[in-house]
N, C-alpha and C positions, 0 to 999 in steps of 0.2 A: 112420267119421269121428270124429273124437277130438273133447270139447266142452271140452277146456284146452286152454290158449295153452301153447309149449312155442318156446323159441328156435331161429334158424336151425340143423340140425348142418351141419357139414364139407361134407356129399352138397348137402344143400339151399343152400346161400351159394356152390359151384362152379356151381349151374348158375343161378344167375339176376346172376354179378358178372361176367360178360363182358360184360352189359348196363350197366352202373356204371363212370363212370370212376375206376379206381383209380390213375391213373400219375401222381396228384400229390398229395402229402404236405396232407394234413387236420386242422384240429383236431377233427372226430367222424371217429368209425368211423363209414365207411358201412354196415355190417352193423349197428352198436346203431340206428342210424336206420331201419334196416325192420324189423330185429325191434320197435322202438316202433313204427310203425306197424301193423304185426301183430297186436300187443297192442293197440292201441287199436281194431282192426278188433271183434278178440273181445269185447274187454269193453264197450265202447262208451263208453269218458270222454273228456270233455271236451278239446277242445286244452289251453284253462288249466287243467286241472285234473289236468294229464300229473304223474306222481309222482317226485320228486326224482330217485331211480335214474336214469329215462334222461334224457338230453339236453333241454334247453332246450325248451318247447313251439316258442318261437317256431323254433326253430332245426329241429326235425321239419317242422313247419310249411312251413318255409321248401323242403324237396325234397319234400315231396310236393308242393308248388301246383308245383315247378320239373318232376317228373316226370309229373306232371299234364299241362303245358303241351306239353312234348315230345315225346309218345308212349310212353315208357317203360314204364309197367303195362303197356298194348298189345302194345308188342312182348315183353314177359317174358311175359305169359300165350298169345301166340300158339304162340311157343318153348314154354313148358312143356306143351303140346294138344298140337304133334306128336309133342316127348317121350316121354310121357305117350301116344299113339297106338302109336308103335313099341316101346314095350316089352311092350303087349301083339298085336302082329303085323300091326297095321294101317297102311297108307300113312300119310305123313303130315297129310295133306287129307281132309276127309270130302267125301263123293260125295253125302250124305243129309241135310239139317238139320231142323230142327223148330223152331218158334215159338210164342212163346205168351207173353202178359202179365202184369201181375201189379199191383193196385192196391194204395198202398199209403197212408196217412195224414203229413201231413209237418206238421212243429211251428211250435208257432204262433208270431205273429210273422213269419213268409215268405213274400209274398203272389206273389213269381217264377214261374212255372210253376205256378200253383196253379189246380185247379178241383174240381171233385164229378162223381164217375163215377155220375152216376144211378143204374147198374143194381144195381152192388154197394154202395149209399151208401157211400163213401168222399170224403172231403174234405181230396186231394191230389196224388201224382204216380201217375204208373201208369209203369209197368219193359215194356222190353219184353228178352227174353230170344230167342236166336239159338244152339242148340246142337248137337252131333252127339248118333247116336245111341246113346252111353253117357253123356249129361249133360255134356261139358264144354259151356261155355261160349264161345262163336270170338267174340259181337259181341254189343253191350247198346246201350240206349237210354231216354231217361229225359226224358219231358215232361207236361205238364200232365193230370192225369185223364179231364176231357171232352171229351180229342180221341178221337178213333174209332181202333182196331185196326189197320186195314185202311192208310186214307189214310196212317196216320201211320210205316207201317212202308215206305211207299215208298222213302224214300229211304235205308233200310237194303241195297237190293238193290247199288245201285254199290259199297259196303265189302266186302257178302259177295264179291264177283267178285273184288277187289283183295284180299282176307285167303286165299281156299279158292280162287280159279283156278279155272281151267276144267275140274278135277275136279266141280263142282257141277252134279247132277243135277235133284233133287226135293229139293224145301221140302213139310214138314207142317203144317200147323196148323187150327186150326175155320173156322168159320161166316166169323167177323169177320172172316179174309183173305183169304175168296171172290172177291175186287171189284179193286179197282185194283191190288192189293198181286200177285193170279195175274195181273193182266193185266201187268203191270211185270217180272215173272220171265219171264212169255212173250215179250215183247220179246229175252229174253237166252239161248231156249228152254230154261231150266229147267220142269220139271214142276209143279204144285200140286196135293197132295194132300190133299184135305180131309179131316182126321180126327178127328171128335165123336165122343160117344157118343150112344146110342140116346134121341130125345126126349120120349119115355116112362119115360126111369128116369131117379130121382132119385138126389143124391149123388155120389160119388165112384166111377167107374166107371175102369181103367185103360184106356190105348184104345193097341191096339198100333203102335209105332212112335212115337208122338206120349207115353206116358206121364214117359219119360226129363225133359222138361222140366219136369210141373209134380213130380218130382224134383227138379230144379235149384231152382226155384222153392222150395222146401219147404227145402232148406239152407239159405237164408239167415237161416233161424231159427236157425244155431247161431251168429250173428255180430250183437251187440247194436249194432252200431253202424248195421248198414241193416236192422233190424227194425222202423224207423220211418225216414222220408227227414226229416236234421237239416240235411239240407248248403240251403247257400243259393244254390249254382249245380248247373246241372245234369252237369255238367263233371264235378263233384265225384261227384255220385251215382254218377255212371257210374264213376267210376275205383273205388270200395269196392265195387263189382258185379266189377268184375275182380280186384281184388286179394282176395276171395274166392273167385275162382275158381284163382286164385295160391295162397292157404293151402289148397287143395284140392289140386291139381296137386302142390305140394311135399309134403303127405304121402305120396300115392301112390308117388310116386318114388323117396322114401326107402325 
């Protein structure tokens, strides 16, 4: 993974502008408006404080809350997974997922969605992440720290069936989605496979099948703008969780 921002090429802006309407005369390029998004993913600045070069904050602004609203990141990062799957020889659908959360600290001032995950003292949102098993990214979810793992990925199960179809076998994940979360898959007879590590070792242990995610989990470090949750809806959160899995998917491709 490259840790510079680096603009759309030719390969990368064909496959995500059948998603874009282009069939009506603009005053921005819609390509300088996601590559300013892109770059603000990376580098993490401010909406107002976006740098003369590109376009108008407000005006960025204005299509990301627009594509935000419409499903767009969604459906571009869905397209680039299967992409992204077939070119290296796999259906388009995974058969296998793996879950797993990730607490993270959000800035002050934004009392929305705000709690303190006891376990890992953190004093903010907790990410929950939904990926196959080479780390993309298919579904995200973003709410308050001291909801529980398990309850709160409930209602993640009717999206996974509607994004991955009835190619979905087994879901992975630990302890925390022991409970409602397998009993909610078994409804839809997906499998649940619990996978920790051994409760005797400490540290970072890789656990096979299930490691791919706290992977996924671990890139968001190369992307200063969700290294901390700034956004003040959760909407928001969730869409810079995809559209880094977007500047993921578009490297690969090219």
């Amino acid at each position: 993974m490259t840790k510079q921002w680096k603009p759309l090429t030719d390969a990368q802006w064909s496959a995500i502008s059948p998603f874009l309407r282009l069939d009506r005369q603009r005053t921005h390029d819609l390509r300088r408006i996601i590559n300013s998004i892109l770059w603000l993913l990376r580098t993490g600045c401010q909406w107002r404080n976006l740098p003369t070069e590109w376009p108008n904050w407000q005006t960025v602004y204005y299509y990301f809350r627009r594509w935000k609203q419409d499903g767009t990141f969604q459906r571009i990062n869905m397209a680039l997974n299967q992409l992204d799957r077939k070119q290296v020889g796999k259906k388009p659908f995974p058969s296998v997922l793996c879950i797993d959360s990730q607490s993270v600290k959000l800035a002050p001032m934004i009392w929305e969605n705000r709690g303190i995950d006891a376990n890992k003292r953190v004093n903010g949102r907790k990410r929950q992440f939904v990926v196959d098993t080479q780390g993309r990214l298919w579904l995200a979810d973003v709410h308050s720290a001291n909801q529980a793992d398990g309850p709160s990925a409930v209602s993640l199960v009717g999206d996974l069936l509607w994004q991955v179809g009835e190619r979905l076998e087994k879901v992975y994940g630990d302890q925390s989605y022991n409970g409602v979360f397998a009993q909610e898959l078994a409804k839809w007879s997906i499998d649940f496979e619990k996978a920790s590590r051994p409760e005797s070792t400490l540290g970072f242990v890789p656990v096979a099948k299930r490691w791919v995610v706290e992977r996924t989990i671990a890139w968001t470090n190369y992307f200063r703008r969700i290294v901390k949750d700034y956004e003040y809806t959760v909407s928001s959160s969730v869409c810079w969780l995809y559209l880094a899995n977007i500047q993921i998917m578009l490297q690969r491709i090219s």
